[in-house]
PDBQT receptor file of N, H, CA, C and O in Angstrom, charges set to zero:
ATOM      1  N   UNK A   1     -27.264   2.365  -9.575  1.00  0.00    +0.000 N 
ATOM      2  CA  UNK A   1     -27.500   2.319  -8.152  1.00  0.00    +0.000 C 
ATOM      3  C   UNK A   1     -28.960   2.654  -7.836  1.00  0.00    +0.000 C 
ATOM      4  O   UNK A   1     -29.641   2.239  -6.899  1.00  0.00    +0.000 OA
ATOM      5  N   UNK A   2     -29.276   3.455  -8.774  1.00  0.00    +0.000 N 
ATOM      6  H   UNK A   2     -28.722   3.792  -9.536  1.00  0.00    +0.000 HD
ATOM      7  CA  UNK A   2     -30.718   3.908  -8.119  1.00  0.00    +0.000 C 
ATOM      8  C   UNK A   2     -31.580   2.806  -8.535  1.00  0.00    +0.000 C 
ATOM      9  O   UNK A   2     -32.345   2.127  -7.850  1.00  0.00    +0.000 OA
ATOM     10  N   UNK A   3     -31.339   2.757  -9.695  1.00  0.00    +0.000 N 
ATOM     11  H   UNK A   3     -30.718   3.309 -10.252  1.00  0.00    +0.000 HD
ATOM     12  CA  UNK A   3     -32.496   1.106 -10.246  1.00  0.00    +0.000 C 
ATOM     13  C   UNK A   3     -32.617   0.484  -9.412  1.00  0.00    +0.000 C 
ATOM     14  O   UNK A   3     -33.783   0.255  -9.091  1.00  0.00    +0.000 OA
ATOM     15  N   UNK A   4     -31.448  -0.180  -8.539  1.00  0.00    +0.000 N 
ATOM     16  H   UNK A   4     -30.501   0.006  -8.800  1.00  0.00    +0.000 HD
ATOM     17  CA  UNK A   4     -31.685  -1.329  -7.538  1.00  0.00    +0.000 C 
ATOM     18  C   UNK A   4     -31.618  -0.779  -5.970  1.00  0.00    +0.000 C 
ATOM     19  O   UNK A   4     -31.149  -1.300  -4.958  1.00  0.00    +0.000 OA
ATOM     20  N   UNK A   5     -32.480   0.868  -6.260  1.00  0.00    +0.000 N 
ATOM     21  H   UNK A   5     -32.861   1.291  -7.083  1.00  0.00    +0.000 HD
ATOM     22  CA  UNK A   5     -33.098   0.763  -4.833  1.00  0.00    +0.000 C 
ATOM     23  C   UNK A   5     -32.446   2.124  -4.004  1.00  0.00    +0.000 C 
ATOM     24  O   UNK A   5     -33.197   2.876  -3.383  1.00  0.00    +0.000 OA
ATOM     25  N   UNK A   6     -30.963   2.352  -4.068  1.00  0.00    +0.000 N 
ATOM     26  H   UNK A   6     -30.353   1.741  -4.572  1.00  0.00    +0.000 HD
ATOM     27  CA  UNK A   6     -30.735   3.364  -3.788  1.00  0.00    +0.000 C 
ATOM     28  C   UNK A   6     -31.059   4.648  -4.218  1.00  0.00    +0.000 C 
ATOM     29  O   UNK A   6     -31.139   4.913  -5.418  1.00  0.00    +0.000 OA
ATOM     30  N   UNK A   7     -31.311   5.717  -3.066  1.00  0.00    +0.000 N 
ATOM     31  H   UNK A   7     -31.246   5.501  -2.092  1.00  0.00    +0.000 HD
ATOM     32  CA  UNK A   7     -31.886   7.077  -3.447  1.00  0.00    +0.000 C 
ATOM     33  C   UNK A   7     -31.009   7.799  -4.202  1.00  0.00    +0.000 C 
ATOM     34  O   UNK A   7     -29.791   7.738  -4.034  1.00  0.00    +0.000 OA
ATOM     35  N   UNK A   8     -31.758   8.747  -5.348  1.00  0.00    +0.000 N 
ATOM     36  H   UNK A   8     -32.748   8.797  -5.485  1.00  0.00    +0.000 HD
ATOM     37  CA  UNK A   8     -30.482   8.850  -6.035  1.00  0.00    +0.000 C 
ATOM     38  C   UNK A   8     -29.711  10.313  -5.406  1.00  0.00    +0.000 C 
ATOM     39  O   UNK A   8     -28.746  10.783  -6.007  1.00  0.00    +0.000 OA
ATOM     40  N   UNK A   9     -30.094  10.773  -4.509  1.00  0.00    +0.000 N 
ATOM     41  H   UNK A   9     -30.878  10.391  -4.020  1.00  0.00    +0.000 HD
ATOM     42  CA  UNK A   9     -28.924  11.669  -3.598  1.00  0.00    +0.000 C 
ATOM     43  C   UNK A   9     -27.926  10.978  -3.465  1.00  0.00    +0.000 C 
ATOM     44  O   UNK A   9     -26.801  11.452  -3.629  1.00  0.00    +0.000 OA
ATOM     45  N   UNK A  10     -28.193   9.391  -3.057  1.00  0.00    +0.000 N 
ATOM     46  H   UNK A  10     -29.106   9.006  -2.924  1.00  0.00    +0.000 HD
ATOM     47  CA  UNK A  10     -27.004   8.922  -2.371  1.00  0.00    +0.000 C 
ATOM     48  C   UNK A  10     -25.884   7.966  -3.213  1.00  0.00    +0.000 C 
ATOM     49  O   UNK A  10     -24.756   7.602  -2.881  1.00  0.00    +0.000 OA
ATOM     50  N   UNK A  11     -26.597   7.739  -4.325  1.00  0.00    +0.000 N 
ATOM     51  H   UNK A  11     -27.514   8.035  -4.594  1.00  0.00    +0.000 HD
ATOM     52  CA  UNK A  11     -26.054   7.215  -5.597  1.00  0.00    +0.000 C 
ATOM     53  C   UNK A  11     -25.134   8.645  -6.360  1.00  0.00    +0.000 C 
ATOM     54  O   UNK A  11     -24.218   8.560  -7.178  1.00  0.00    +0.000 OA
ATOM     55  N   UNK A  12     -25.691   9.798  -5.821  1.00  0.00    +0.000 N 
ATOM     56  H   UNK A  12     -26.436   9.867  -5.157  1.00  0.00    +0.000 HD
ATOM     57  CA  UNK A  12     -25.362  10.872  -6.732  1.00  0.00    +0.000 C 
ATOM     58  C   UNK A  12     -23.690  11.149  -5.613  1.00  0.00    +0.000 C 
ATOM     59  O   UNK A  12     -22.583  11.492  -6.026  1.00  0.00    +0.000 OA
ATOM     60  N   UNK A  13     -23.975  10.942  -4.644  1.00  0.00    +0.000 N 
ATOM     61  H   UNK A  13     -24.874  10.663  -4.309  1.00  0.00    +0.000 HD
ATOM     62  CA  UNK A  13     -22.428  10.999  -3.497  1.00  0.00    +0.000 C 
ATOM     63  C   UNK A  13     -21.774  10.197  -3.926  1.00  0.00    +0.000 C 
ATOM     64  O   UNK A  13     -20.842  10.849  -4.398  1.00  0.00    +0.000 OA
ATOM     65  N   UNK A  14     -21.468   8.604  -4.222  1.00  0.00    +0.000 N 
ATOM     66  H   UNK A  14     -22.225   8.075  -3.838  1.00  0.00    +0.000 HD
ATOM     67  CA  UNK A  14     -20.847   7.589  -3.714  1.00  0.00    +0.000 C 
ATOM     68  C   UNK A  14     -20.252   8.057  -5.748  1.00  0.00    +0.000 C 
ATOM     69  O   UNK A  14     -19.061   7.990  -6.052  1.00  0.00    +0.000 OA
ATOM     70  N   UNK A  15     -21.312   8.460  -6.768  1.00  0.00    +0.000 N 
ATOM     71  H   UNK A  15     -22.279   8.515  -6.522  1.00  0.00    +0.000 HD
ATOM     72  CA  UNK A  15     -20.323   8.313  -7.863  1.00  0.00    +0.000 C 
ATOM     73  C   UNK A  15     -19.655   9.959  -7.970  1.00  0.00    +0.000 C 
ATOM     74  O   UNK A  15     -19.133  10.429  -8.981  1.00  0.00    +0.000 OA
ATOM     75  N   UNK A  16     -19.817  10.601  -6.767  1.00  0.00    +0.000 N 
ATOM     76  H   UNK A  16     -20.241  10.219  -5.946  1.00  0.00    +0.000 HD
ATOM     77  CA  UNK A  16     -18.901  11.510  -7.260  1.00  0.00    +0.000 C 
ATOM     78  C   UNK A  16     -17.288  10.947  -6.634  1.00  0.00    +0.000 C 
ATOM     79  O   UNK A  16     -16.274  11.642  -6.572  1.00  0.00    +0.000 OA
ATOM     80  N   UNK A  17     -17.405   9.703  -6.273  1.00  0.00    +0.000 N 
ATOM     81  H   UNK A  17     -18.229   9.138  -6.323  1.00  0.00    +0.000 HD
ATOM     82  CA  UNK A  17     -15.520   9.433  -6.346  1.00  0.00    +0.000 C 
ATOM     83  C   UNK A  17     -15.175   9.106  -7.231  1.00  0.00    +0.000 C 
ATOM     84  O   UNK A  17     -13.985   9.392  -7.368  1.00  0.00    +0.000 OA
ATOM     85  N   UNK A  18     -15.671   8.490  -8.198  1.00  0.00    +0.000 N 
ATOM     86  H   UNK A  18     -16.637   8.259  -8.086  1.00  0.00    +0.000 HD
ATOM     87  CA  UNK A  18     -15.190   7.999  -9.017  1.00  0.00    +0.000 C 
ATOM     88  C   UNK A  18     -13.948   8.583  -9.805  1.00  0.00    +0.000 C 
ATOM     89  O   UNK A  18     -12.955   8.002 -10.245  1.00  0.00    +0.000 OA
ATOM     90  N   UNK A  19     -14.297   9.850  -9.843  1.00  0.00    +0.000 N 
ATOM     91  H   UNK A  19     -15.103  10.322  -9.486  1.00  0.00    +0.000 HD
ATOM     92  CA  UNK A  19     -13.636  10.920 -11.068  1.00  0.00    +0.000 C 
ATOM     93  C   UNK A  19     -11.955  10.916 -10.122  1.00  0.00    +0.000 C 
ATOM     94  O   UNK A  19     -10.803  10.640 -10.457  1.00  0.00    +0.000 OA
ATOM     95  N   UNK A  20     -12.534  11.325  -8.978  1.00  0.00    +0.000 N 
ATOM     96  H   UNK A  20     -13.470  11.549  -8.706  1.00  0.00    +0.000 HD
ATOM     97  CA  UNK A  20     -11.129  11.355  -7.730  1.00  0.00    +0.000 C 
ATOM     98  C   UNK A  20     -10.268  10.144  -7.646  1.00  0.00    +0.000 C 
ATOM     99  O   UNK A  20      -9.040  10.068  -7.620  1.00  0.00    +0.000 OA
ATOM    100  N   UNK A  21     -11.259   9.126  -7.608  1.00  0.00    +0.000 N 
ATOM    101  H   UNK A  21     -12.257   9.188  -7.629  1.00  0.00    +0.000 HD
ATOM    102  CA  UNK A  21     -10.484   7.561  -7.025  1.00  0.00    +0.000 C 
ATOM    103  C   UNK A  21      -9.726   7.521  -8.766  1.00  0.00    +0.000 C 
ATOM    104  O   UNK A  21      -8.553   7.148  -8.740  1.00  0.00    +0.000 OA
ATOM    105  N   UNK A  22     -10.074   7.734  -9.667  1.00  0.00    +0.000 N 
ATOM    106  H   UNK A  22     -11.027   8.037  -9.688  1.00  0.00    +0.000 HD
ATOM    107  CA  UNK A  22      -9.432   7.648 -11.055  1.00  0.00    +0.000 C 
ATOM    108  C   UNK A  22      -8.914   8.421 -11.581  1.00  0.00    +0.000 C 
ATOM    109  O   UNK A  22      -8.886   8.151 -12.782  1.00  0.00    +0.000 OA
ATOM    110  N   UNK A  23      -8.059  10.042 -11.168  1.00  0.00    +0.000 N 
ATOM    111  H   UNK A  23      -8.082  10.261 -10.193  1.00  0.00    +0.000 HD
ATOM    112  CA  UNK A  23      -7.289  10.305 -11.050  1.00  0.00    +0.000 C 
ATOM    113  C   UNK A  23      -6.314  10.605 -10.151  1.00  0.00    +0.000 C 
ATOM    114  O   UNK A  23      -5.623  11.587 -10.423  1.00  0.00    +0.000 OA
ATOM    115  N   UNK A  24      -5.933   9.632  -8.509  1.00  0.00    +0.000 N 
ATOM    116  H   UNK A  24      -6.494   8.834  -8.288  1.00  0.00    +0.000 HD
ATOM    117  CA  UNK A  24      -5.479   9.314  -7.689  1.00  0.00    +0.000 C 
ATOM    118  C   UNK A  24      -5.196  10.548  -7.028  1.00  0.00    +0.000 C 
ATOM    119  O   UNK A  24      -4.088  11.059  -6.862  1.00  0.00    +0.000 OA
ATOM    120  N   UNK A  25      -6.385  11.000  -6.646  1.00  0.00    +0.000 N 
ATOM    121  H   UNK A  25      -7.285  10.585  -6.781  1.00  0.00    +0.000 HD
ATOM    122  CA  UNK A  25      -6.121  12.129  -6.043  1.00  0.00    +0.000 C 
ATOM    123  C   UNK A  25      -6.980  11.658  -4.166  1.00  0.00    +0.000 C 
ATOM    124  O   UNK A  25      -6.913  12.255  -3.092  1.00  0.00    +0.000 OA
ATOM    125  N   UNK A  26      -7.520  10.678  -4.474  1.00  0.00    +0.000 N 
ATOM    126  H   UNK A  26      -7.574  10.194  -5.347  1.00  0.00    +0.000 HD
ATOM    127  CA  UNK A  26      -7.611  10.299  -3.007  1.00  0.00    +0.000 C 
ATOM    128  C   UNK A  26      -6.845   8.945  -2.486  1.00  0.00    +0.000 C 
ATOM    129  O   UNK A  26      -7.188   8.219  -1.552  1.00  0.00    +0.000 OA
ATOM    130  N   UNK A  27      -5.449   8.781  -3.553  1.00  0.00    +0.000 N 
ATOM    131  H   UNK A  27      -5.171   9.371  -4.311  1.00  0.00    +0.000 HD
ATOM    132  CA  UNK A  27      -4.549   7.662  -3.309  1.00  0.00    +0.000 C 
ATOM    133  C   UNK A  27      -3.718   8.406  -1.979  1.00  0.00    +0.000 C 
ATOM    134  O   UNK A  27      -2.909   9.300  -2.227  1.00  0.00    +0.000 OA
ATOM    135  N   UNK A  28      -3.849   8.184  -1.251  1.00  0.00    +0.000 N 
ATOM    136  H   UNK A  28      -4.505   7.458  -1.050  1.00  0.00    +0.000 HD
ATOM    137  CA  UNK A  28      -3.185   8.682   0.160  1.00  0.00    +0.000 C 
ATOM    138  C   UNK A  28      -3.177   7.674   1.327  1.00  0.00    +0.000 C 
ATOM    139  O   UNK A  28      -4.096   6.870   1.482  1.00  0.00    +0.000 OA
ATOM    140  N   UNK A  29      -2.198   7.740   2.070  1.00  0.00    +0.000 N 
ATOM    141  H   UNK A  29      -1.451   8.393   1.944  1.00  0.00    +0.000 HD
ATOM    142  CA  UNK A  29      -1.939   7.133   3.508  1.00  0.00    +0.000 C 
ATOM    143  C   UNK A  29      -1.497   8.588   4.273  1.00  0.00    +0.000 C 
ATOM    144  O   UNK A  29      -0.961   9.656   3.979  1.00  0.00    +0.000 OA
ATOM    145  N   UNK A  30      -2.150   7.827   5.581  1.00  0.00    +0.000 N 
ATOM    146  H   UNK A  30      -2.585   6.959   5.819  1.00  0.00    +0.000 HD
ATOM    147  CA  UNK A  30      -1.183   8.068   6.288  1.00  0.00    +0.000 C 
ATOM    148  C   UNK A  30      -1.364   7.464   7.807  1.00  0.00    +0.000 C 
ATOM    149  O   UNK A  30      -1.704   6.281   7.795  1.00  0.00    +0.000 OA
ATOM    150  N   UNK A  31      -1.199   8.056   9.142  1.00  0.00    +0.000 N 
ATOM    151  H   UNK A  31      -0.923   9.017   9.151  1.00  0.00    +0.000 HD
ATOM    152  CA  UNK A  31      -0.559   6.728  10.049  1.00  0.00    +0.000 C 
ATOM    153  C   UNK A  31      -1.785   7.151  11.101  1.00  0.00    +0.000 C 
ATOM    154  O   UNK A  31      -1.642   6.723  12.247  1.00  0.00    +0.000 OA
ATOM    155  N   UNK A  32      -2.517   7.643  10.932  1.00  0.00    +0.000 N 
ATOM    156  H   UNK A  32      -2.632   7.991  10.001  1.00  0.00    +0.000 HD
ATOM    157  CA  UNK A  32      -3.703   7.854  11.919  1.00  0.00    +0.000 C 
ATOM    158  C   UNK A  32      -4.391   6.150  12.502  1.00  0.00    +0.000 C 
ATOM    159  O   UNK A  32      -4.636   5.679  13.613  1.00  0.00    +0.000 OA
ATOM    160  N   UNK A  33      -4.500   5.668  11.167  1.00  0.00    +0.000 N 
ATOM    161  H   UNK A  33      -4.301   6.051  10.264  1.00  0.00    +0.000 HD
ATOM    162  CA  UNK A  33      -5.179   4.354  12.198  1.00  0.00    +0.000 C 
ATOM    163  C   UNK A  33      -4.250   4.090  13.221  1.00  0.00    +0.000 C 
ATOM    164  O   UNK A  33      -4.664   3.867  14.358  1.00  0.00    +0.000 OA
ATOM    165  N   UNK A  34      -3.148   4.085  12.985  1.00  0.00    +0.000 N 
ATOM    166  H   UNK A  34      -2.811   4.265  12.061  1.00  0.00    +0.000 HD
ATOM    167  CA  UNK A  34      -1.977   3.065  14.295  1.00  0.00    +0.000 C 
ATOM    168  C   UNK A  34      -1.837   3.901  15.295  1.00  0.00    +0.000 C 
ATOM    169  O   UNK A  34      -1.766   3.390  16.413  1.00  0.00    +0.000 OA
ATOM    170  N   UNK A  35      -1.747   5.648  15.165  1.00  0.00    +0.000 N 
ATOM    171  H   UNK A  35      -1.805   6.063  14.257  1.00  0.00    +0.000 HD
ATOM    172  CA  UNK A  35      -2.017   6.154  16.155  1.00  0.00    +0.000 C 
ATOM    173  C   UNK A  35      -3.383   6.232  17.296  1.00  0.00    +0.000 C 
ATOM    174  O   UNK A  35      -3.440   6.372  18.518  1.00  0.00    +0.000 OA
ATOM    175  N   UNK A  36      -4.188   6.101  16.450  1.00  0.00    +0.000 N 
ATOM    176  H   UNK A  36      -4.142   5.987  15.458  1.00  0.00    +0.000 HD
ATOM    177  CA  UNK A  36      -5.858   5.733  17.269  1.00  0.00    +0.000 C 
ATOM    178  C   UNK A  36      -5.773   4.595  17.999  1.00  0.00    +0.000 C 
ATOM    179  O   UNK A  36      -5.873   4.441  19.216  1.00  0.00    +0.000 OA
ATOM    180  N   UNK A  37      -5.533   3.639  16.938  1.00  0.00    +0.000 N 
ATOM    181  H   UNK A  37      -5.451   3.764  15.949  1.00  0.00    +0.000 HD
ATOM    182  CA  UNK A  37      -5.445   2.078  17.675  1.00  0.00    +0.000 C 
ATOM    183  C   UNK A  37      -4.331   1.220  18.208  1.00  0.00    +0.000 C 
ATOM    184  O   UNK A  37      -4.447   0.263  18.975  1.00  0.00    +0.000 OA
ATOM    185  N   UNK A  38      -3.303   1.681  17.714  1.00  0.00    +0.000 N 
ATOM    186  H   UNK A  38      -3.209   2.458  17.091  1.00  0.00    +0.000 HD
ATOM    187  CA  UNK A  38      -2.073   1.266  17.859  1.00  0.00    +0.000 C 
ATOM    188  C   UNK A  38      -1.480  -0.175  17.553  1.00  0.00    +0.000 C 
ATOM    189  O   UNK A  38      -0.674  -0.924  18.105  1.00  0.00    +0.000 OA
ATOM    190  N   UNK A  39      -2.583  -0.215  15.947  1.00  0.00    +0.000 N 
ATOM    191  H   UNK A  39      -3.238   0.393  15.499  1.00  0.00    +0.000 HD
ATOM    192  CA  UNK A  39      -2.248  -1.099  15.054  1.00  0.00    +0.000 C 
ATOM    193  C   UNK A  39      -1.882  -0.817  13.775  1.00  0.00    +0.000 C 
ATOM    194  O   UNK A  39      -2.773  -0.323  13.085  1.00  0.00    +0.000 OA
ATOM    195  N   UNK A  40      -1.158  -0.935  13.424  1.00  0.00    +0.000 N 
ATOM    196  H   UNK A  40      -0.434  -1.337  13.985  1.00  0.00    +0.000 HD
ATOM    197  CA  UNK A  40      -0.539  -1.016  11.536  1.00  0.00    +0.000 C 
ATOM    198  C   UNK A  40      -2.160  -1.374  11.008  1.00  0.00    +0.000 C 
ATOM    199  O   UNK A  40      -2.695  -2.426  11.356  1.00  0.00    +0.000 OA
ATOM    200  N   UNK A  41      -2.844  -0.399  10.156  1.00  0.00    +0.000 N 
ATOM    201  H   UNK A  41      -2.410   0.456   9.874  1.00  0.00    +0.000 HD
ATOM    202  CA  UNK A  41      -3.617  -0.226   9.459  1.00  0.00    +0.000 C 
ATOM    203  C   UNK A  41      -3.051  -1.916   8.618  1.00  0.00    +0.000 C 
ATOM    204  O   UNK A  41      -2.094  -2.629   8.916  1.00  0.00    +0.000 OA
ATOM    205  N   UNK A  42      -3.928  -2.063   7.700  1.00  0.00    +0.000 N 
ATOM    206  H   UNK A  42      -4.706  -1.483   7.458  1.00  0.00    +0.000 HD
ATOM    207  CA  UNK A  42      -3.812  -3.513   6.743  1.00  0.00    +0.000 C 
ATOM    208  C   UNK A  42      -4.819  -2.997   5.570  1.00  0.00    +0.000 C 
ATOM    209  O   UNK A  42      -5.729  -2.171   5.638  1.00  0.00    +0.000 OA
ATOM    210  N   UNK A  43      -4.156  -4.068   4.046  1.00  0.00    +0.000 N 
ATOM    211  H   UNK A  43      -3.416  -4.739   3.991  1.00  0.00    +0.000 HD
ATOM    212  CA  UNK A  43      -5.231  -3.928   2.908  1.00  0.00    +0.000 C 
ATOM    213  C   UNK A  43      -6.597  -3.975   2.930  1.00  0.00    +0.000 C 
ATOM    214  O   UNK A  43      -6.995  -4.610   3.906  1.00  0.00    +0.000 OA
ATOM    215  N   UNK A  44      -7.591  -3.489   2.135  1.00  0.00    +0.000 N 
ATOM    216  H   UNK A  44      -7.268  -2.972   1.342  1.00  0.00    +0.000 HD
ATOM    217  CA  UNK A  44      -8.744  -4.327   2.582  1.00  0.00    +0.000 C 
ATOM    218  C   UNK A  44      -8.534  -5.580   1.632  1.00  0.00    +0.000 C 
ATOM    219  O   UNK A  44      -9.647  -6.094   1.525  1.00  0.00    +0.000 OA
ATOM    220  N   UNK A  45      -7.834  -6.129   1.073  1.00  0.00    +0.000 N 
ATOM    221  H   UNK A  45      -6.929  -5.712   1.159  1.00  0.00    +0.000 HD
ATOM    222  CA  UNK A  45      -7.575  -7.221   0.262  1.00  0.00    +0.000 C 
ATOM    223  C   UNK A  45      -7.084  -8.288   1.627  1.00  0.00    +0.000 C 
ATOM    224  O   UNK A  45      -7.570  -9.394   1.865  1.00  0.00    +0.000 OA
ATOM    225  N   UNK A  46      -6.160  -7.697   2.286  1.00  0.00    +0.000 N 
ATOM    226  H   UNK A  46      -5.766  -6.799   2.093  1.00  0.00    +0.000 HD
ATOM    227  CA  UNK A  46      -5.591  -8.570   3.376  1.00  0.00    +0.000 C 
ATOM    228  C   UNK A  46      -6.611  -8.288   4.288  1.00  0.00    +0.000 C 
ATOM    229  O   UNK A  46      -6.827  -9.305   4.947  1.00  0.00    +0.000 OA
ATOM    230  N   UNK A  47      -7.319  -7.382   4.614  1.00  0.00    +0.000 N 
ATOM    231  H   UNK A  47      -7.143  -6.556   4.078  1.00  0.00    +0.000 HD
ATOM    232  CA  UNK A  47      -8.566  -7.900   5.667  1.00  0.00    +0.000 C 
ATOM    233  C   UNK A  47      -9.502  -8.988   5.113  1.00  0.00    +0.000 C 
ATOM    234  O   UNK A  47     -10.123  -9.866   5.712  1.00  0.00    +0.000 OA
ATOM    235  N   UNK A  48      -9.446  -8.748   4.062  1.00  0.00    +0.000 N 
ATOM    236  H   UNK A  48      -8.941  -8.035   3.575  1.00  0.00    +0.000 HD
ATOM    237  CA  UNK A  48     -10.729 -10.120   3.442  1.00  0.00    +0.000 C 
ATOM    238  C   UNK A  48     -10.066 -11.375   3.581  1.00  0.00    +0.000 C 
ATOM    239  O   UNK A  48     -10.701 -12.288   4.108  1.00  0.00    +0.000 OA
ATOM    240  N   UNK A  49      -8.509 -11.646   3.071  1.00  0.00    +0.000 N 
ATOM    241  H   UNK A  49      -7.993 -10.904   2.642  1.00  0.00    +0.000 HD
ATOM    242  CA  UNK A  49      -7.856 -12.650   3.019  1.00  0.00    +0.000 C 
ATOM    243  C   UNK A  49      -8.065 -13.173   4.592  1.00  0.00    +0.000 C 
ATOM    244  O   UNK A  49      -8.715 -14.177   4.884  1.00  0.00    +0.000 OA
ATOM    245  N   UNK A  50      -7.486 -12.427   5.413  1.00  0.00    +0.000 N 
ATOM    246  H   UNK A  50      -6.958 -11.611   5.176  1.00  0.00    +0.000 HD
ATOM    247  CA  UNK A  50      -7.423 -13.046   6.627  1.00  0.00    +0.000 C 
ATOM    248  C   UNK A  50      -8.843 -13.501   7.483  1.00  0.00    +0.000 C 
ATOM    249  O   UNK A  50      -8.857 -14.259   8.453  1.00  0.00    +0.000 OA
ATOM    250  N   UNK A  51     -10.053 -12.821   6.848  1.00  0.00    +0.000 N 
ATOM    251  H   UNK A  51     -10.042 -12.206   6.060  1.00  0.00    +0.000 HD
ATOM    252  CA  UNK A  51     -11.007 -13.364   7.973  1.00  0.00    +0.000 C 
ATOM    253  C   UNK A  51     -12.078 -13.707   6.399  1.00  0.00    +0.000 C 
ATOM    254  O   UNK A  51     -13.027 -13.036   5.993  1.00  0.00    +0.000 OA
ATOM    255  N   UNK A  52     -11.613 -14.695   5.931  1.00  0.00    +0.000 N 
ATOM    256  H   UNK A  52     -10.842 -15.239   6.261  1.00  0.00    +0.000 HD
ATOM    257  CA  UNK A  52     -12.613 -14.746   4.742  1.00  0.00    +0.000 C 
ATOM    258  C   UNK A  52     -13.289 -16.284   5.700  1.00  0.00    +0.000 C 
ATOM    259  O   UNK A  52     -14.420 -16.464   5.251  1.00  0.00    +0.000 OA
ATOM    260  N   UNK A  53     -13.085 -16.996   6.418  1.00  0.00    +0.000 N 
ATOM    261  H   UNK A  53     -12.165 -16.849   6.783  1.00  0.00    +0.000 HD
ATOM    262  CA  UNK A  53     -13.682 -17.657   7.089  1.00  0.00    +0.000 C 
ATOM    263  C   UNK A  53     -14.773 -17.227   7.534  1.00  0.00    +0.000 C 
ATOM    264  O   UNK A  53     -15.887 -17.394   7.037  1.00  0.00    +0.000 OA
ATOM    265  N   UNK A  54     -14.457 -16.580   8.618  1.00  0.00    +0.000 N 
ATOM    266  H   UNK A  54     -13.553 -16.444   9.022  1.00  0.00    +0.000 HD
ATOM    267  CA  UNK A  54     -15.401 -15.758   9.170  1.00  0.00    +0.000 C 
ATOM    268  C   UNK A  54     -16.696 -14.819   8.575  1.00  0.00    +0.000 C 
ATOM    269  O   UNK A  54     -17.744 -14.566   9.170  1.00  0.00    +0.000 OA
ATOM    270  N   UNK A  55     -16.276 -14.374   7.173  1.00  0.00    +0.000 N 
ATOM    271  H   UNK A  55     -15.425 -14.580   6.690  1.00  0.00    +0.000 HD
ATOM    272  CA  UNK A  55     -16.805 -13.829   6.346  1.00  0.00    +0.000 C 
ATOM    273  C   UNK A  55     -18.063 -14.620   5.856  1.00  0.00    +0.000 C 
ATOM    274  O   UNK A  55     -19.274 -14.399   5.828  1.00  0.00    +0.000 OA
ATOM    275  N   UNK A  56     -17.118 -15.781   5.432  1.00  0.00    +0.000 N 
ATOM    276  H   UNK A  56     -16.134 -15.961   5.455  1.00  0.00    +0.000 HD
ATOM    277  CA  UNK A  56     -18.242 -16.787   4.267  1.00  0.00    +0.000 C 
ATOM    278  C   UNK A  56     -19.022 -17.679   5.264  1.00  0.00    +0.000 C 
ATOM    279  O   UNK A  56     -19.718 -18.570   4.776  1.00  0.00    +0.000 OA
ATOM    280  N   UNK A  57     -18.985 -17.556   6.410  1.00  0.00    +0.000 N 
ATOM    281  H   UNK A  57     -18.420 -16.833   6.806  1.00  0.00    +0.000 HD
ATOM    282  CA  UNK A  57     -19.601 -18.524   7.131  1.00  0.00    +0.000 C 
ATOM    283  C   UNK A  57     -18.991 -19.997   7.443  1.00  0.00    +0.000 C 
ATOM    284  O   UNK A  57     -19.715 -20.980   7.606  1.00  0.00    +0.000 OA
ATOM    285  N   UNK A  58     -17.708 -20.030   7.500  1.00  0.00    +0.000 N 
ATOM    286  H   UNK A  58     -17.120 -19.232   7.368  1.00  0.00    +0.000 HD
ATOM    287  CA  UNK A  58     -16.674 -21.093   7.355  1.00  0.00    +0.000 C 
ATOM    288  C   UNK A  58     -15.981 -21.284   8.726  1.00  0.00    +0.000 C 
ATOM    289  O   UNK A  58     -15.121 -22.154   8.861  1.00  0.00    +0.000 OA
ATOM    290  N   UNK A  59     -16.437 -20.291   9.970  1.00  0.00    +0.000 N 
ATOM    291  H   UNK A  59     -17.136 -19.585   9.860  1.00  0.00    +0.000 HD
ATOM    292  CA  UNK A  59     -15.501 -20.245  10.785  1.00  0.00    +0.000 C 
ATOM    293  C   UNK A  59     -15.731 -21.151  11.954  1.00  0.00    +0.000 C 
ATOM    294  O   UNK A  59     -14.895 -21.223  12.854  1.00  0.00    +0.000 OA
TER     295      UNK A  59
């Protein structure tokens, strides 16, 4: 990360998930988005699916 530009404070944040996201200790839900917005949260796999138009410049 830092090679291509990022500071490495901030390279030094983003890989301390790693260790967490790979022993599923930040695998969690819960229902706050739908209460804020009062929408059923979605994947980010199904957010990409659904607006990949829009995304790629297709829309």
């Amino acid at each position: 990360m830092v090679t291509n530009g990022l500071p490495e404070f901030m390279a030094n944040v983003f890989s301390s998930f790693d260790v967490p996201i790979a022993k599923g200790n930040l695998d969690m839900a819960s229902d706050e988005v739908e209460k804020l917005t009062g929408l059923r949260p979605q994947s980010f796999r199904d957010f990409l699916l659904a607006n990949t138009p829009a995304l790629t410049g297709q829309a």
